[in-house]
C-alpha positions in Angstrom: -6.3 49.2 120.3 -3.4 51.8 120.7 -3.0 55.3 119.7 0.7 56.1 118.8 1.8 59.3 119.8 5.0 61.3 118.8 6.9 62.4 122.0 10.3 62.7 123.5 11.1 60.0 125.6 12.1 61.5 128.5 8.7 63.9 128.8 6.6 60.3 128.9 8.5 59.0 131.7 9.7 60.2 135.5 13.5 61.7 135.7 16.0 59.1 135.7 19.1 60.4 137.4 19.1 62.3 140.6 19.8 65.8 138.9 16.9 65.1 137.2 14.7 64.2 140.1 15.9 67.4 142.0 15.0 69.3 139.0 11.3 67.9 138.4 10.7 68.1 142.2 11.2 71.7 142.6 9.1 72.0 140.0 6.2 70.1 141.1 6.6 71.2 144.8 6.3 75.2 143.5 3.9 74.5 141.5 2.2 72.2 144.2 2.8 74.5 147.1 1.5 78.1 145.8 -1.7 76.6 144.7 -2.7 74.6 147.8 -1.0 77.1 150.1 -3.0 80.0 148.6 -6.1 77.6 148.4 -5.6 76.5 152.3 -5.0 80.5 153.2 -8.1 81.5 151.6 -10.4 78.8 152.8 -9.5 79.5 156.4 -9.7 83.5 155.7 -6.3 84.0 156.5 -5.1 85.0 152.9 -6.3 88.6 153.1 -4.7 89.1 156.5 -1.5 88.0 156.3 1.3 90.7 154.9 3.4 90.0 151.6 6.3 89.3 154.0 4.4 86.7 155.9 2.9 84.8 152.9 6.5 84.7 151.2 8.0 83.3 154.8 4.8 81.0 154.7 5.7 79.8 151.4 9.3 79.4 151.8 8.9 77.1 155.1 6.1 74.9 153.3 8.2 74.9 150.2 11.0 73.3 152.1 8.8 70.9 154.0 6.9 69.8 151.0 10.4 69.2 149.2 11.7 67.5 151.9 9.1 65.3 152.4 8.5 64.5 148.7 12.1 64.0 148.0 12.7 61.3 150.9 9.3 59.7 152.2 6.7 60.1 150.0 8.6 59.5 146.4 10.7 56.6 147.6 7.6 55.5 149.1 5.2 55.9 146.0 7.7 54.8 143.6 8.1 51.6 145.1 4.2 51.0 145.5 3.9 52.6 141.8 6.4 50.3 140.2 5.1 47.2 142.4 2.0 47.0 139.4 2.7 45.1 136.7 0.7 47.6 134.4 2.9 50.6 135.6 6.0 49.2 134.2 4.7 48.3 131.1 3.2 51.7 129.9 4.4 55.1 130.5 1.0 57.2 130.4 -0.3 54.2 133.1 3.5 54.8 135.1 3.0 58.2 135.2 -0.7 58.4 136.2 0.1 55.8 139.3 3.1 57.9 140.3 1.1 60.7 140.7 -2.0 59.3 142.0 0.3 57.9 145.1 2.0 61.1 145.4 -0.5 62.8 145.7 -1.9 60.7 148.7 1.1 60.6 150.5 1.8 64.5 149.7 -2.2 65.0 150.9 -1.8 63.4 154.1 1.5 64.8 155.4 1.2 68.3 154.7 -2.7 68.5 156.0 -0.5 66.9 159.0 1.6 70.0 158.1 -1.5 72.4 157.8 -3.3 71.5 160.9 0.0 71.5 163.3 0.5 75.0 161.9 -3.1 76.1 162.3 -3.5 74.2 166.1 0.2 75.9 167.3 -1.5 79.8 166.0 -5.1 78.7 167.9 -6.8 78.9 164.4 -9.0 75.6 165.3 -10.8 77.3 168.6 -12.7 74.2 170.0 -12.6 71.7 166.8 -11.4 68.6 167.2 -7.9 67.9 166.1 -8.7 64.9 164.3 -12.0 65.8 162.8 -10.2 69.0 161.0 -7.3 66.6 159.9 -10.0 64.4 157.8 -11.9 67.4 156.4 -8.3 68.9 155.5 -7.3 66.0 154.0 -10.8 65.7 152.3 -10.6 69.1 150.8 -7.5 69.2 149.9 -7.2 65.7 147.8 -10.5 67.3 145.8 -8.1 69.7 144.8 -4.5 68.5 144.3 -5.8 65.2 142.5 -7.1 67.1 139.5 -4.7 69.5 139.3 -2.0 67.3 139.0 -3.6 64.8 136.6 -4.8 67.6 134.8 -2.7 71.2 135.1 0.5 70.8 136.8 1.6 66.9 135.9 1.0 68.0 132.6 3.0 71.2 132.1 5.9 70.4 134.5 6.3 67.3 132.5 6.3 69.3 129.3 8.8 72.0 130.7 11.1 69.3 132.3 10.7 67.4 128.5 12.1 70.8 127.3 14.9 71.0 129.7 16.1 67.3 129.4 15.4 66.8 125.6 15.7 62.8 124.8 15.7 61.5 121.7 12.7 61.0 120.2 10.3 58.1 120.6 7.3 56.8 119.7 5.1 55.2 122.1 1.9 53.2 122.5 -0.7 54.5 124.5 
């Protein structure tokens, strides 16, 4: 049984040409990076100490990293394993959902990298193991960017980018 659905066809799908992907990216990686940035900064206490100057130099560097990294090895990467399935290329919502489920592993992983090199270089991890604080990073922070990506940000930066790059309207089985 399907459900059809009224939407535009480009808000359904990933951008298609490379202005397009720019755009959506530095969408998702704002959206992505103040949320798990301030999340990260608060977990380890170091929120409330830093200075507005210092958490908008934080953000900018992690901004460019994330982008950087999104843009040329995790995207190529998870849109190859994403469009690999069978059932990804054959429905939208299912495309969509394996995109981000993949880019959000590959994001997870390198920027905990990211994280921990940046808290090991200040002496933030005083006598933890390297390793051992990479997996409970990684840990912690898939509990949070999985959801709210799938849930918050997919969502809305998919509806603002559908608003940006109108397509003609389509409807679709879900």
């Amino acid at each position: 049984m399907s459900i059809m659905i009224q939407v535009t066809e480009r808000m359904s799908i990933l951008p298609v040409s490379k202005k397009e992907q720019v755009v959506f990216g530095l969408m998702m990686c704002t959206g992505m990076v103040v949320v798990m940035m301030t999340f990260n900064l608060w977990h380890t206490g170091m929120l409330g100490q830093m200075s507005v100057m210092q958490l908008f130099l934080q953000f900018v560097l992690c901004f460019v990293i994330a982008f950087f990294v999104e843009s040329f090895i995790v995207g190529p990467i998870a849109r190859k394993i994403t469009f690999s399935f069978s059932f990804a290329r054959s429905s939208k919502i299912k495309g969509v959902v394996t995109m981000s489920f993949f880019m959000v592993i590959g994001m997870v992983l390198l920027m905990s990298l990211y994280g921990i090199i940046t808290a090991y270089t200040a002496g933030q991890l005083e006598g933890d193991s390297v390793i051992n604080a990479y997996l409970h990073t990684i840990v912690r922070n898939f509990g949070l960017a999985l959801p709210y990506q799938l849930i918050v940000l997919g969502p809305l930066v998919r509806y603002v980018f559908g608003k940006l790059f109108k397509g003609p309207a389509a409807v679709v089985s879900v």
